[in-house]
matplotlib code that plots the C-alpha trace (Angstrom):
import matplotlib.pyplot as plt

x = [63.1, 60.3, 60.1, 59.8, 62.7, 65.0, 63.6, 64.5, 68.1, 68.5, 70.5, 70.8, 71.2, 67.7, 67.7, 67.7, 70.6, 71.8, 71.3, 72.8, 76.0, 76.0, 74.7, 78.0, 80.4, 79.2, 79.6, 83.2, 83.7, 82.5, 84.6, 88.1, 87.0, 86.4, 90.0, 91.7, 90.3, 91.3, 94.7, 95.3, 93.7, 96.6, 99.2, 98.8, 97.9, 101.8, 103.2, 102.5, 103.4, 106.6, 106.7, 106.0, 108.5, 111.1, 109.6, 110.1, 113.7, 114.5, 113.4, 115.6, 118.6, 118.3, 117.5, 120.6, 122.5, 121.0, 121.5, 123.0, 120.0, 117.6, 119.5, 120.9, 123.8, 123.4, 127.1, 127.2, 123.5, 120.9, 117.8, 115.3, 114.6, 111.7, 109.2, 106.3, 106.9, 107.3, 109.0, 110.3, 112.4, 111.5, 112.1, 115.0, 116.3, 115.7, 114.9, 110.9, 110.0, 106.3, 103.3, 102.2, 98.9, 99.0, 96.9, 98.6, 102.4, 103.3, 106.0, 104.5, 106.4, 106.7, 103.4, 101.8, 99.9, 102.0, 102.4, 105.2, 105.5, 108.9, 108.1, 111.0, 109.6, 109.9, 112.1, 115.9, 117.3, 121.3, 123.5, 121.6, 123.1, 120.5, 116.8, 114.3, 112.1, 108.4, 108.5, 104.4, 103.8, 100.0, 98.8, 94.6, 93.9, 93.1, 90.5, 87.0, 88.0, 89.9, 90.0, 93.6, 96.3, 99.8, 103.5, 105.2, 109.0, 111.0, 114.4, 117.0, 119.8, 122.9, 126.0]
y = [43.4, 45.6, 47.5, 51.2, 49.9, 49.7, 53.2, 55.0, 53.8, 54.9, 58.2, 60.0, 63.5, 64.6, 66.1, 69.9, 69.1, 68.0, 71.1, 73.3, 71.1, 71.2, 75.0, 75.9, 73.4, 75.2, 78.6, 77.6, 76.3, 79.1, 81.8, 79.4, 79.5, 83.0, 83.8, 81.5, 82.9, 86.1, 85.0, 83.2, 86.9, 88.7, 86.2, 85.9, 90.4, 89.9, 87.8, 90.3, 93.3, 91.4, 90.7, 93.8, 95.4, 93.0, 94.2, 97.9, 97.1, 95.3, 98.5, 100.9, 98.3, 99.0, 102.9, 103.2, 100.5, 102.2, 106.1, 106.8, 105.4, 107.1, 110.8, 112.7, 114.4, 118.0, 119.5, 119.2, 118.8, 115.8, 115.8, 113.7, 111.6, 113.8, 114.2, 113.5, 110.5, 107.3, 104.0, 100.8, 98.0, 94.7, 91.5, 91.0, 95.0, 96.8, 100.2, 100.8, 104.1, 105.2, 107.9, 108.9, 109.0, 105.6, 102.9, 99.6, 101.6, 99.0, 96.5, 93.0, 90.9, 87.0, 86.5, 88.0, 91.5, 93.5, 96.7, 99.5, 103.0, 105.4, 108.4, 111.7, 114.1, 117.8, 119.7, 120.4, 123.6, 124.3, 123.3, 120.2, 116.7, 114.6, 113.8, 111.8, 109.1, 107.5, 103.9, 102.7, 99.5, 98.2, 94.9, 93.8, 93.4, 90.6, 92.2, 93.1, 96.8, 97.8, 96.5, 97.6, 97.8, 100.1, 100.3, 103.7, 104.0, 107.6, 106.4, 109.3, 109.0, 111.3, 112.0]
z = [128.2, 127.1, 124.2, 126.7, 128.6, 125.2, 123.4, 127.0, 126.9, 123.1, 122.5, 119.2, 117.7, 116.8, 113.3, 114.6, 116.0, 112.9, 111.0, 113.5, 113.0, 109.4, 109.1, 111.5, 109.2, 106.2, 107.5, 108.4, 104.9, 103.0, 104.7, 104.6, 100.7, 100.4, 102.4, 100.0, 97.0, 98.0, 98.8, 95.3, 93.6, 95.9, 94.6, 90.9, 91.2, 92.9, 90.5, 87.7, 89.1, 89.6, 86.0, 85.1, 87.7, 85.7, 82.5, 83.2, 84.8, 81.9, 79.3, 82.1, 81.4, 77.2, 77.8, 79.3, 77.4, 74.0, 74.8, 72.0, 69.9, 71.7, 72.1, 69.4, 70.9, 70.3, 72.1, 75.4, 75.5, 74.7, 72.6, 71.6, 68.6, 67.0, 69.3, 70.2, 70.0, 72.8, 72.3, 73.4, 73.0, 71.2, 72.9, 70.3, 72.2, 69.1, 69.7, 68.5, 68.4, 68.1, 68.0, 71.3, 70.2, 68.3, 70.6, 68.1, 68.8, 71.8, 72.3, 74.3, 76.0, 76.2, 74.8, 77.7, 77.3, 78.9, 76.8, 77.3, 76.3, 77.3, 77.1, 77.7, 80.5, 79.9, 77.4, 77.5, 78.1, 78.4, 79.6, 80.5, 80.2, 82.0, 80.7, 82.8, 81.0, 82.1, 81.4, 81.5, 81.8, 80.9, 81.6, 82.0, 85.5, 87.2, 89.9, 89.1, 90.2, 87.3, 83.7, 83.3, 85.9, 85.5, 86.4, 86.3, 86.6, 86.3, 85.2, 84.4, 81.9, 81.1, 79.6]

ax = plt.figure().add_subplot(projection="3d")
ax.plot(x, y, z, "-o")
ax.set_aspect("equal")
plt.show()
């Protein structure tokens, strides 16, 4: 056998071909990254809105637990604990009240950054026996949109 007769029966991927195939396998690489990156940014921003959800649930729990700590009872009638003021419980559930302007007045949480503030909505008239509360939850964000993300839950409380 000749050397023409061999290089005729010799098939191979010519190096253009080559390219196109690794071009197309690094296009297909690159977006599977990018949609698991995304994913795992959707998961861990879910896992701390859950923790802050527990969080605020958690300071709802002690506002109602601790009324009488937080209202002085006026008659029939419930007021606040001198105003202007917003607070929270302490990991140990003691009640921490605060100035609503003061930015170092915050209760954190499980050594994560989680801040909260309560604060009573509107003033009481008679014969009212209810008061509604904000409980804001801060934590930094994890997405490049915001630098800080927030929970807010209304919670209302009687007598």
């Amino acid at each position: 056998m000749s050397m023409k007769h061999l290089a005729k029966n010799v098939s191979g991927d010519t190096i253009v071909e080559v390219l196109i195939a690794i071009v197309i396998l690094s296009l297909i690489l690159t977006g599977a990254y990018v949609t698991s990156n995304d994913s795992l940014r959707n998961i861990r921003d879910a896992q701390e809105r859950i923790q802050a959800l527990g969080i605020a649930q958690s300071q709802a729990e002690d506002l109602r637990a601790e009324s009488n700590d937080v209202f002085i009872p006026s008659g029939n009638n419930l007021s606040y604990l001198s105003p202007p003021t917003s607070f929270c419980f302490d990991k140990n559930n003691n009640f921490t009240p605060f100035p609503v302007s003061s930015p170092v007045g915050t209760c954190q949480f499980q050594n994560i950054p989680y801040t909260v503030h309560i604060y009573g909505l509107g003033a009481l008239s008679a014969p009212a026996t209810t008061v509604t509360f904000k409980i804001e939850v801060t934590w930094p964000s994890i997405s490049a949109n915001t630098s800080i993300d927030h929970m807010d839950i209304y919670y209302r409380v009687g007598t």
